[in-house]
C-alpha positions in Angstrom: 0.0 0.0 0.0 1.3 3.7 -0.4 3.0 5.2 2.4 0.0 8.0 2.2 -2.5 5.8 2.0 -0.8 3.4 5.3 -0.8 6.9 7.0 -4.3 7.8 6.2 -5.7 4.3 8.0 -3.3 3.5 10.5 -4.4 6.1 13.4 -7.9 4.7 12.3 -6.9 1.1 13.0 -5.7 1.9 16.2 -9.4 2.6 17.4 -10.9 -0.1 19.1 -14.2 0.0 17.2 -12.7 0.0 14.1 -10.3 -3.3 14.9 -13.7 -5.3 16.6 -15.4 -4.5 13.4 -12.3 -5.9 11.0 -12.3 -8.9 13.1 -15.9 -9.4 12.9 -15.4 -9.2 9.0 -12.6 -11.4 8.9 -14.4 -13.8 10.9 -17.2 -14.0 8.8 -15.6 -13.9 5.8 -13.1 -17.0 6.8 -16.4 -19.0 7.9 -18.1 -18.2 5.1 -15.0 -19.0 2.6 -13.5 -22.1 4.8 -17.9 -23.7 4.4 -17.3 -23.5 0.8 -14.4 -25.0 0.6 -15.5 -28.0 3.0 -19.0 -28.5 0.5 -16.7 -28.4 -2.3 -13.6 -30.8 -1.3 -15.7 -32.5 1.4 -14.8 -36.0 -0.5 -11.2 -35.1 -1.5 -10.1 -37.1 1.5 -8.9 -35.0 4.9 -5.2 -34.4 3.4 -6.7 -32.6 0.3 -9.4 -30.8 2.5 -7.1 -30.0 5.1 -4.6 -28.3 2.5 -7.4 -26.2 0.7 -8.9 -25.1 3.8 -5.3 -23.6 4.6 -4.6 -22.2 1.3 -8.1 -20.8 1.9 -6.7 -18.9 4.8 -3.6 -17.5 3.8 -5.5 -15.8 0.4 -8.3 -14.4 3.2 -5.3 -13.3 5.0 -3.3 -11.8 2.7 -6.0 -10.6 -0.1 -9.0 -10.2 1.9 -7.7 -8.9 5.2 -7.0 -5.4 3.7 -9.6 -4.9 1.8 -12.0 -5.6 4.9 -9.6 -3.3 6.6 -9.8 -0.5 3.9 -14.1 -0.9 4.2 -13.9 -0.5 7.9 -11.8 2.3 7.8 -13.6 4.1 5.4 -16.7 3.3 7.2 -15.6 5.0 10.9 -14.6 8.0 8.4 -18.0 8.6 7.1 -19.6 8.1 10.1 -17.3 10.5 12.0 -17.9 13.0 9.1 -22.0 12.4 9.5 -21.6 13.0 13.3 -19.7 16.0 12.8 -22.1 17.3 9.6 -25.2 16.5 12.6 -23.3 18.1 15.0 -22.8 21.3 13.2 -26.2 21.7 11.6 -27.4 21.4 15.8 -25.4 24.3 16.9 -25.2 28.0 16.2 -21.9 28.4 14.8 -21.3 31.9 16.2 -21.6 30.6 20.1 -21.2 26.8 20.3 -25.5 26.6 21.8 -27.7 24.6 20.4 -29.4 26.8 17.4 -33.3 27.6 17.5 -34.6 24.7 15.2 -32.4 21.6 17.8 -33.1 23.1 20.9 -37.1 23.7 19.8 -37.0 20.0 18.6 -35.2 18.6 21.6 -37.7 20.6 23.6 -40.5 18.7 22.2 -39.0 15.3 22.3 -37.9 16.1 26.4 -41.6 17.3 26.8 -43.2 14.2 25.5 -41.4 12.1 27.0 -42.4 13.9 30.3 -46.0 14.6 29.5 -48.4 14.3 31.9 -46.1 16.7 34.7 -44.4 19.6 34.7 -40.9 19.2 32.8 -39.1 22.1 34.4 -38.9 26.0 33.4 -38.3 27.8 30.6 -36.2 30.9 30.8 -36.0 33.7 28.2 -33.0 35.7 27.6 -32.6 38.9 25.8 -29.7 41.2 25.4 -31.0 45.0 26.4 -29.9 47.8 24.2 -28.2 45.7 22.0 -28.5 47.6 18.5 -27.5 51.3 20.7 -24.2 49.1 21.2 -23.5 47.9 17.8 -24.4 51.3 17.3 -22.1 52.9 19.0 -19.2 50.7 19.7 -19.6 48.7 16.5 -20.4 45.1 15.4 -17.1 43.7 16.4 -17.8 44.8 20.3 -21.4 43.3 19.7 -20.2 40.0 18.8 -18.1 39.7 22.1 -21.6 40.6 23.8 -23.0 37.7 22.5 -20.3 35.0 23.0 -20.1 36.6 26.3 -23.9 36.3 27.2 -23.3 32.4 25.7 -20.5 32.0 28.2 -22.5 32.7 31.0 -25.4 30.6 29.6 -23.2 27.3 29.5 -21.9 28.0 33.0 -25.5 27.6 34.7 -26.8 25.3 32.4 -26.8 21.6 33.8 -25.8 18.4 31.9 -30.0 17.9 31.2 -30.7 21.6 30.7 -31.0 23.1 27.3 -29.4 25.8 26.1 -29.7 27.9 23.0 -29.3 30.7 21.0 -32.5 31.6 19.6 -31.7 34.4 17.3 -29.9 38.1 17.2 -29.4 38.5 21.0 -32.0 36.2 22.1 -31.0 32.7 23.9 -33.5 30.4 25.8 -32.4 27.9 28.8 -34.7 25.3 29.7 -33.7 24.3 33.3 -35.5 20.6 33.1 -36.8 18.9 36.6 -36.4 22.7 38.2 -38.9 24.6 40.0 -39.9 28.2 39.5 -38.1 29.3 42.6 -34.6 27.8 42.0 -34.7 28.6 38.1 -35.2 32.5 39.3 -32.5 32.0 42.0 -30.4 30.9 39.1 -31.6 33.3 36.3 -30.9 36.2 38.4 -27.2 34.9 39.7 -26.4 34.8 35.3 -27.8 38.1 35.1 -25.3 39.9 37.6 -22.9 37.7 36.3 -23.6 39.2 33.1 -23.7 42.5 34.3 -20.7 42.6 36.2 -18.6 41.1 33.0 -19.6 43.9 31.1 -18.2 46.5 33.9 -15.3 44.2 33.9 -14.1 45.0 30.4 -13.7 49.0 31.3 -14.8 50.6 28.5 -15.8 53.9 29.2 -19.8 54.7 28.7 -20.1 50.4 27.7 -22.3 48.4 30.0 -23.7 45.1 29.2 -27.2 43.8 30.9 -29.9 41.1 29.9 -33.6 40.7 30.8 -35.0 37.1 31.6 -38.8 36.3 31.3 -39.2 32.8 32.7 -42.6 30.2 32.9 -43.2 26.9 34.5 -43.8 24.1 32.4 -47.0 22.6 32.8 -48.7 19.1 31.9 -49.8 18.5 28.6 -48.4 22.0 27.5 -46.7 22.5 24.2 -42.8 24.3 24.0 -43.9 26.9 22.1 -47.2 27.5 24.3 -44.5 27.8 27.4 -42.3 29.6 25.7 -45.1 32.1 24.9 -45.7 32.5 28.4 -42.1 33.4 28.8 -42.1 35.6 26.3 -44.8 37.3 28.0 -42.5 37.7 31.4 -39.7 39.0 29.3 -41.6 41.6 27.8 -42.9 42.9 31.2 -39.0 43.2 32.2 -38.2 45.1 29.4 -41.3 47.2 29.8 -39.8 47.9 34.3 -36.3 49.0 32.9 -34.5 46.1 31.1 -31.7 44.7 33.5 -34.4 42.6 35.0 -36.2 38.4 35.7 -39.7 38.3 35.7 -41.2 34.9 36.8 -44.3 34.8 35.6 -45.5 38.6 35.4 -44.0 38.8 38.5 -40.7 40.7 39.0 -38.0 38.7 40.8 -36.2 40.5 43.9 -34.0 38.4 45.4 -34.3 37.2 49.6 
């Protein structure tokens, strides 16, 4: 084989997946080969048999062995390169979150599988005043807004939780198994975090805050029926001064 070609597979070969399904080929292929053989010299006598059925394996060995290895190997590359196409077409590229279309899909799948209770909360995020700083400190300073925001999203989202970026400056969390009181606890903990980054950058006159609307889950309910509800909330915090978490209509003020 040519030395490109060896260097190509060999890092391939070395993953265990990839060698249990070569020797599962092999296997088969040596059984199926070796049964032939047998039905065909069967009543050649044992010394004939027994030498066909060797010559039989050393041209499995030496022919068949690498081309089995060559289909393997090409098929852990194309399934790596469908994970990774699946993997990209579920995320927004700009933030590394799980893009609007995954995370409303996942939604519905976690939700049915739930139905009948209360799943957990849904939280809506929404960057405030976020065209007055594209505005005025330009597109480039707006982009680190938003991969900032996203950093603070993945830090209080849980292993279950979902977490996306919904559009523009919009993200949604949904905090699954949580209750109303812990989500707010949680929701307003990312949006002093958030807060306090953007003071941390010391830019003169540049400030960074988010409003959060958030709404329980509840049986039977549809994601997009709770996230309407949420939407709701979020639109009352932007309507009491931005910077903000309503739960519910309600305003949150922390104990």
């Amino acid at each position: 084989m040519p030395p490109a070609f060896l260097a190509r597979i060999v890092p391939r070969l070395t993953q265990r997946a990839t060698l249990a399904r070569i020797a599962m080929l092999y296997l088969v292929v040596m059984a199926g080969v070796e049964a032939i053989v047998i039905a065909y010299y069967g009543n050649a006598g044992w010394e004939r048999l027994g030498f066909e059925l060797a010559m039989s394996a050393v041209i499995v060995t030496l022919v068949g062995l690498p081309v089995i290895a060559y289909v393997a190997v090409q098929h852990a590359a194309l399934k790596a390169l469908s994970e990774r196409l699946a993997h990209l077409s579920a995320i927004d590229q700009m933030t590394g979150l799980l893009n609007r279309q995954t995370f409303l899909d996942r939604l519905d799948l976690l939700l049915f599988e739930n139905r009948g209770a209360g799943a957990g909360v849904f939280a809506y995020i929404d960057g405030d005043h976020f065209k007055s700083i594209n505005d005025r400190f330009g597109h480039a300073v707006g982009d680190k807004v938003i991969l900032l925001i996203a950093q603070h999203i993945r830090q209080v989202a849980r292993r279950d939780d979902l977490a996306a970026r919904l559009g523009g400056e919009e993200f949604g969390v949904f905090f699954k198994d949580a209750s109303l009181d812990a989500a707010s606890v949680v929701a307003d903990r990312l949006r002093r975090d958030i807060e306090l980054s953007g003071l941390m950058l010391g830019i003169p006159g540049f400030t960074i805050s988010v409003s959060i609307g958030l709404a329980a889950h509840r049986a039977s309910e549809g994601a997009l029926n709770t996230m309407r509800e949420a939407d709701r909330s979020l639109y009352e915090a932007k309507h009491a001064g931005r910077n903000a978490v309503v739960v519910e209509l309600k305003r949150y003020r922390a104990a």
